[in-house]
N, C-alpha and C positions, 0 to 999 in steps of 0.2 A: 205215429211220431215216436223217433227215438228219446231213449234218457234213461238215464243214472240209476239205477235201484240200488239202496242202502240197505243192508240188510246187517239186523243186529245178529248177532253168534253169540256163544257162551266160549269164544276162543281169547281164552289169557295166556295161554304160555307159548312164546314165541319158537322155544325149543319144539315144539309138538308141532304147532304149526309145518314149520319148516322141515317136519321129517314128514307128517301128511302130505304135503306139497309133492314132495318128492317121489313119493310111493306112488302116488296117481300119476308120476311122470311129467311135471310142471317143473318149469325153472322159474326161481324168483330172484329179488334183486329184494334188498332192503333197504334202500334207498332213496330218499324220499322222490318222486317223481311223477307226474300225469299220465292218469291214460285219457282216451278221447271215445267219445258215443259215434254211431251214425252219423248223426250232425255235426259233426266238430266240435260237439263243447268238450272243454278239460275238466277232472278233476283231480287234483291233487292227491296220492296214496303216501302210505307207510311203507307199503311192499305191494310189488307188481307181479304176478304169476302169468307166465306164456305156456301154452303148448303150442308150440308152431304158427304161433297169430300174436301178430305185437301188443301188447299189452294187452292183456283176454281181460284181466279180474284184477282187481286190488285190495289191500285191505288201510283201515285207516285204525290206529289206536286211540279209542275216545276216555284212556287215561281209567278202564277198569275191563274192555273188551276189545277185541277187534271187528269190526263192521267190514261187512264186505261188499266193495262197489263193484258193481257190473252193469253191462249194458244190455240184458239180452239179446234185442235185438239182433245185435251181434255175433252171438252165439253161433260157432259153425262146426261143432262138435261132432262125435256119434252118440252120446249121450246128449239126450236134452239138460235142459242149465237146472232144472230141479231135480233130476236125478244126480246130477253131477251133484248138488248142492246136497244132499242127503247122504250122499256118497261118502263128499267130505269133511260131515258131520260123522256119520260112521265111523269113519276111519282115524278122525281126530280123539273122540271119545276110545275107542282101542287103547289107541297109542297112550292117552293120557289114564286109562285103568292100568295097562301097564307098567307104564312111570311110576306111578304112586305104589302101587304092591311089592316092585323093586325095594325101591325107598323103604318103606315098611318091612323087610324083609321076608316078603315070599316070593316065590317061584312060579313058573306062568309051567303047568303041567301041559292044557292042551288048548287049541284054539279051536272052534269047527265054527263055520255058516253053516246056519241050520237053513232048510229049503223057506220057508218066511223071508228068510235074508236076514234077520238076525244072527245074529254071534254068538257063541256062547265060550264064553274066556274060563277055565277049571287053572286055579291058584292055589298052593298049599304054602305052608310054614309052620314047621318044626321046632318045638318050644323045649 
């Protein structure tokens, strides 16, 4: 039976969001609008992410995160939807270590995936 998975995130900042989105090659819509399961039910998003399939994923703001609805089911990816889902969690945390060191003024020296698939982000700043 299809249906809905709500999954909580530690995703707050809309800017990140929407540049992760991007990077994995998803277009979004911020708009508030429905996607639909297997079954035809709706439910109502904040922002809609496609790759090439009408309405793949959404996310809803519950007013301190962004929750992300999906249907599995669904799913017709070349990644499965938990590696996708890890993926980008990955890439959101990046982008949002980034952000912040910016802001703080240092420098992003190097970036490397290390074979694990972790990251490893080298930042300096000059006092």
């Amino acid at each position: 039976m299809s249906h809905f998975n709500r999954i909580k995130t530690k995703i707050n900042n809309l800017s990140i969001l929407k540049a992760t989105l991007r990077e994995l090659g998803y277009n979004y819509s911020c708009e508030q609008r429905y996607i639909k399961d297997l079954n035809g039910n709706t439910q109502t998003v904040d922002i809609i992410a496609e790759n090439n399939q009408e309405n793949l994923l959404g996310f809803i703001w519950d007013g301190h995160e962004y929750n992300l609805i999906a249907d599995p089911q669904m799913w017709e990816q070349p990644l499965s939807f938990e590696c996708f889902f890890d993926n980008m969690m990955q890439q959101y945390a990046v982008k949002s270590i980034h952000y912040t060191s910016i802001k703080e003024g240092f420098n992003e020296l190097s970036q490397e995936r290390l074979p694990d698939g972790s990251i490893k982000i080298i930042i300096q700043r000059w006092s």
